[in-house]
C-alpha positions in Angstrom: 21.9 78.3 -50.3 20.5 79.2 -53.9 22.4 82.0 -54.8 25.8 79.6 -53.8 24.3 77.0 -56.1 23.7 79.4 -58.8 27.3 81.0 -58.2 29.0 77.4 -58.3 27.0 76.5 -61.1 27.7 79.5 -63.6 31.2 79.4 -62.2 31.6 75.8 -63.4 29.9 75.5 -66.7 31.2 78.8 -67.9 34.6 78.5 -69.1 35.4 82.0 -70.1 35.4 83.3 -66.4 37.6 80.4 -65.9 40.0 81.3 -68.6 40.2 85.3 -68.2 43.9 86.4 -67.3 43.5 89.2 -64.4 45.2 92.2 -65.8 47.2 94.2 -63.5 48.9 98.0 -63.3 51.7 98.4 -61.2 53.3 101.9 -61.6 56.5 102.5 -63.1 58.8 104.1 -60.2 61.3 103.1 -57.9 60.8 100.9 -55.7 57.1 100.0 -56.3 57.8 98.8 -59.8 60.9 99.1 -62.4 63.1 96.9 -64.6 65.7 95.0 -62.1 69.5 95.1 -63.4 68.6 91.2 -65.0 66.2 92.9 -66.8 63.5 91.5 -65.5 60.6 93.2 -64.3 60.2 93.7 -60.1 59.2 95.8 -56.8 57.8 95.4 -54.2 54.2 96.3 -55.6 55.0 94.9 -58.4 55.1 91.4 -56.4 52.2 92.1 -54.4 50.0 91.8 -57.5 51.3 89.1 -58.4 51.3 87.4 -55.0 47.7 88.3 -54.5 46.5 87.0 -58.2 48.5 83.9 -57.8 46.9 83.2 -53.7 43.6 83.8 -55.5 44.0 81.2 -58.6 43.8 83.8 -61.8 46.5 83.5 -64.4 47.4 87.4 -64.4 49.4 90.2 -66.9 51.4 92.8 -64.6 52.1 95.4 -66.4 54.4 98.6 -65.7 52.9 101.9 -66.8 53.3 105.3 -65.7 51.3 106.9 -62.6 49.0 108.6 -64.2 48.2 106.0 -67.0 47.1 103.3 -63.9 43.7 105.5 -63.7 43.0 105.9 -67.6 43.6 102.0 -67.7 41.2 101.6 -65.0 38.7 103.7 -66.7 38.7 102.0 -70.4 38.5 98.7 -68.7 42.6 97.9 -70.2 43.1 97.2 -66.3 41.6 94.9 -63.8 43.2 96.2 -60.9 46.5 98.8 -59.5 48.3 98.9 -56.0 49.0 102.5 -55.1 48.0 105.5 -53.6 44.5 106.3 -53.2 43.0 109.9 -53.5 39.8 111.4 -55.1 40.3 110.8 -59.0 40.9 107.0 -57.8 37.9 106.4 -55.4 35.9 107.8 -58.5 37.1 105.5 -61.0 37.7 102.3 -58.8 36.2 100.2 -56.1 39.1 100.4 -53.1 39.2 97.0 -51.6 42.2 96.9 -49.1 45.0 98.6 -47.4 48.0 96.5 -48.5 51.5 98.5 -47.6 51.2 101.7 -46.1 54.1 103.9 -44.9 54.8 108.0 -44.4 55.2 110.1 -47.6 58.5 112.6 -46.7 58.8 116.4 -47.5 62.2 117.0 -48.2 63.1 121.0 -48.6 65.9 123.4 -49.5 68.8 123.6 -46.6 67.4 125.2 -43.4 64.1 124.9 -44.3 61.5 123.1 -41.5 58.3 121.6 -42.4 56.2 119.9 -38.9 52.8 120.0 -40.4 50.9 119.8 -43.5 50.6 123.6 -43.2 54.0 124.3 -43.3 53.4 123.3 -47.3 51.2 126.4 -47.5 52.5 129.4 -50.5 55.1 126.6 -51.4 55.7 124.7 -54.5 55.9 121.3 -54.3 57.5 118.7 -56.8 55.4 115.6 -57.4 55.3 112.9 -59.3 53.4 113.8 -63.0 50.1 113.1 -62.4 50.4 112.1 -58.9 47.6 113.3 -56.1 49.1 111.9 -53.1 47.0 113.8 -50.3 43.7 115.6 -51.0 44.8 117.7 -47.9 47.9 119.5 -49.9 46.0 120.6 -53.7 
């Protein structure tokens, strides 16, 4: 019962945890986050964050950056939080809290080509987004 007290109380008489505007990362590809033909920011990630700040009372700042910048952000403290996809370099630098969307990654080859496991991707090169470390399993 003390430690609520004391969370309530600090919570309450401090303004500045009040005020602080949760910043958040959503990366800059299609369809996770872009610029919509209005102009206006969007994606489906993109919404999440702000769903997720909004449900849980912060004023919030979502900003698009690219993939790799989401980490750097996370690390200098210019970022308070990023939806995407996790892997070693992101468990290192952040605290994972929740799955929110999750869906298969596709391998998409030259005619004729079959890939039906991981190992298939063996000897091959693979195209990835810069910066991008979708699998641990693959590098």
């Amino acid at each position: 019962m003390l430690k609520i007290f004391l969370f309530l109380f600090i919570l309450f008489t401090n303004n500045t945890l009040i005020a602080c505007v949760l910043i958040i990362d959503t990366i800059d590809i299609f369809p996770f986050g872009y610029i919509g033909v209005d102009g206006q920011t969007t994606g489906m990630v993109y919404e999440f964050g702000n769903i997720i700040a909004k449900k849980e009372g912060f004023t919030s700042k979502n900003q698009l950056r690219p993939y790799p910048r989401t980490i750097l952000d996370l690390k200098n403290g210019t970022a308070d939080f990023v939806i995407r996809y996790p892997n070693s370099e992101l468990i290192q630098n952040a605290i994972p809290v929740a799955t929110i969307i999750g869906f298969h990654s596709i391998v998409v080859g030259k005619a004729g080509t079959k890939f039906n496991s991981i190992t298939d991707l063996n000897g091959k090169t693979i195209g990835i987004i810069r910066g991008g470390v979708f699998s641990d399993k693959v590098f």
